[in-house]
C-alpha angles and dihedrals in degrees: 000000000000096000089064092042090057089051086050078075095063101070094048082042080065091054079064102047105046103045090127089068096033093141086074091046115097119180105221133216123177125184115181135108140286119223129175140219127205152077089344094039122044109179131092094219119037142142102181091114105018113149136188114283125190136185152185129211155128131237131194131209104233091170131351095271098016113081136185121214145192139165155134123252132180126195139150129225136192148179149189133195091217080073086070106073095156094071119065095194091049086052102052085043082069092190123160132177140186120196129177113218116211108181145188129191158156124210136180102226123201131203117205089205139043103257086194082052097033131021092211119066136171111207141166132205136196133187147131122272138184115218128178115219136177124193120218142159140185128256111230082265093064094250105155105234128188107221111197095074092056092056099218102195085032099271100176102016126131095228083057105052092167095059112081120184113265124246110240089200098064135163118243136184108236112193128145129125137232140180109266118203122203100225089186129329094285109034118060126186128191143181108222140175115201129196136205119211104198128209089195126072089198099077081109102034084248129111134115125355151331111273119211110291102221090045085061094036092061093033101047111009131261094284080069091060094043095054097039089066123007098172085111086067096069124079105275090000114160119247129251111317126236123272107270097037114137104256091167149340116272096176090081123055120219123256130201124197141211116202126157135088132322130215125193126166120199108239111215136007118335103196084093098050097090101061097208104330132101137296119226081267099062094246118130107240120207140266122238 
């Protein structure tokens, strides 16, 4: 986390460094939410556990319509299987899990249309982002636990070779699009869904199979048993399932969104930033 808290420095370092072309400069706020798909949540669209997401960040205009960004964003998301009533055996799996995501990222943006020229853009962005995550969940006596150091499906054990510990500082691929509105020449506010593209199955603790229960029993304690399959703690729940038995999907990655409003304020005199085009009012504006 503090890795990540560090990098939220570096878009407020280029205010800084690019205060001779401060016209193209915008200080960016976003406020939304943060959702999750994956082995506890199935769908592509849902808002069953969505939570408040913030961020921090700065974007340049590299052209009129081309924009580099960069900031810092922080969200939680969560999930339950009792969300999935229409699967029994996700049901009886009973699992539930709970993650802070601290990230960091840099992204090329893209306006369809001329804001010196339009108030009103769709755009889209793409870029590449490091986020730090860590899965927990709560014992029926509401004791927080964090889950990725009681491998759950033997992640590090020596019976299960293939299964290496995940990494909870990863790298991701946001991309997504909005509709951006130009307030006045210098505020901007746009509406913008933003999508994660993971390289890690384990954003929920969930990903392949059930290893054998005595195996983690003996490896990682009986709270280990208990979290990595809590169907026994509903009323006429089934006990622990053989090794083998499909605890999750590993053939699709999880994914994680941020989706809500952008600020960004333009830091410096606007009468340069349209390098020769036209202002809203039709008039050409000069070249420095």
């Amino acid at each position: 986390m503090t890795y990540f808290m560090k990098l939220s420095i570096v878009p407020f370092c280029l205010l800084l460094g690019l205060q001779s072309n401060a016209q193209n400069l915008h200080a960016d706020v976003f406020a939304g939410i943060s959702t999750y798909q994956g082995d506890l949540e199935a769908k592509k669209v849902s808002m069953n556990f969505a939570k408040p997401a913030i961020g921090l960040g700065a974007s340049y205009d590299i052209t009129s319509r081309l924009i580099g960004r960069a900031g810092f964003s922080f969200g939680k998301v969560s999930a339950s299987d009792k969300s999935n009533t229409n699967s029994k055996p996700i049901l009886d799996r009973n699992l539930n899990f709970s993650t802070s995501i601290a990230e960091f990222h840099l992204a090329l943006e893209f306006n369809f249309l001329d804001l010196s020229e339009h108030s009103l853009s769709p755009y889209i962005f793409a870029g590449v982002a490091g986020f730090h995550f860590n899965p927990y969940t709560e014992t029926p006596s509401s004791n927080k636990v964090f889950l990725q150091p009681l491998s759950t499906e033997g992640q590090g054990l020596s019976q299960y070779p293939d299964r290496k510990p995940y990494k909870l500082t990863q790298m991701a691929i946001p991309f997504g699009g909005g509709l951006k509105f130009e307030f006045s020449d210098n505020i901007q506010i746009a509406a913008e869904v933003g999508l994660r593209k993971l390289f890690t199955d384990y954003l929920d603790d969930v990903s392949t199979y059930y290893v054998d229960q005595a195996t983690l029993l003996a490896a990682k304690g009986p709270l280990a048993v208990d979290l990595a399959y809590r169907g026994d703690e509903l009323s006429g729940g089934s006990p622990y399932p053989p090794a083998g038995t499909i605890r999750g999907g590993s053939k699709y990655k999880d994914w994680y969104t941020f989706s809500g409003l952008r600020l960004s304020y333009r830091l410096g005199n606007n009468s340069s930033n349209n390098k020769g085009g036209k202002n809203k009012m039709g008039c050409p504006t000069t070249i420095y």
